[in-house]
N, C-alpha and C positions, 0 to 999 in steps of 0.2 A: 057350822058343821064342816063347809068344805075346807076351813084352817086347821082345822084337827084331820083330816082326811090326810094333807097335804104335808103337814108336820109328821103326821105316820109315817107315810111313802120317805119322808127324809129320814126316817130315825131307821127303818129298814134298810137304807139305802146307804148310809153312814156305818150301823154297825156290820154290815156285813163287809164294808168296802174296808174297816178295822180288820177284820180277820182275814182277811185276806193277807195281811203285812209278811213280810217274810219271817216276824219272830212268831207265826200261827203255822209255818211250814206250805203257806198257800195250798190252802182246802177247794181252791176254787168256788167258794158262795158268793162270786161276785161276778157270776155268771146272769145272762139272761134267765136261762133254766133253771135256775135256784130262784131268782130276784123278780122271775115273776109271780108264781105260787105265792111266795110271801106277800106280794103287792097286792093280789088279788083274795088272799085271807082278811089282810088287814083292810081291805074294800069293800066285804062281802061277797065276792065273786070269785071263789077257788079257783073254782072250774074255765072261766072265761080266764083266769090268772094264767092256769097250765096253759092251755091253748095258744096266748099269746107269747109266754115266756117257751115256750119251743121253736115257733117260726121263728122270734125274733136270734133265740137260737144260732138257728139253722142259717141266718145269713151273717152272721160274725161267728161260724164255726172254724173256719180257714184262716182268721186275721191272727198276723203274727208279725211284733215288733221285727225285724229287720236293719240292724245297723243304727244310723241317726232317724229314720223314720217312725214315728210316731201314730198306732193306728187309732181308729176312732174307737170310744171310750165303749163298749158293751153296756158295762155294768149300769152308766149313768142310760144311753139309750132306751135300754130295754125296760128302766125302772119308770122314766118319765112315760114312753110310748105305753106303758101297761096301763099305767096309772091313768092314762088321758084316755084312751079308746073305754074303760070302764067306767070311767067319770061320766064323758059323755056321750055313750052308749054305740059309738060309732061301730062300721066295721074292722075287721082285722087287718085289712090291706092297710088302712089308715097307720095301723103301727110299725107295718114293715115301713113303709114310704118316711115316717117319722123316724124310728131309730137312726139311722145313722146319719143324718145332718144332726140330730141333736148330740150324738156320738161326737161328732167331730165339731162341735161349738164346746162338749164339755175338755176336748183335748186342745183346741186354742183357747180358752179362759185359763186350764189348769199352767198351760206354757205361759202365757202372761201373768200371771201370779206370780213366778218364779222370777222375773226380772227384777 
């Protein structure tokens, strides 16, 4: 059950990181705020989805590429962090504390791929 849990959370977290592309106009659904309701639908946990996918939010609401700097990934943060604090039942600081190292492990793996 938990492979099918986890192949969910990737196919939410795929297709919406898809429309995001520039030929979708960027809807922004590749937002914590978007990406976590959906995590948390497809979990069974809406409501613990909303709540998490706000704070997480609320702390990558001011990140903004700058020049050659590269910030940490939200969309991948916010999806993993949801996904785990509802998995396993933790509290919500756990997912603030969680997104953005995982943010920014998904932004070095994405730059090493590119080499």
């Amino acid at each position: 059950m938990m492979i099918v849990q986890g192949l969910l959370v990737g196919l939410v977290y795929y297709v919406c990181d898809l429309l995001s592309l520039a030929w979708c106009a960027n809807p922004m659904v590749n937002r914590p705020i978007v990406l976590g309701p959906l995590v948390g639908l497809v979990l069974g946990d809406l409501q613990q989805g909303i709540l998490i996918g706000a704070s997480v939010e609320l702390v990558f609401l001011g990140v903004a590429s700058i020049g050659a700097t590269m910030p940490a990934n939200a969309a991948l943060g916010g999806t993993i962090a949801t996904a785990f604090v509802i998995l396993t039942g933790a509290d919500m600081e756990v997912a603030l504390a969680l997104a953005v190292p995982i943010g920014m492990l998904g932004v070095f793996t994405n730059e090493l791929r590119k080499l």
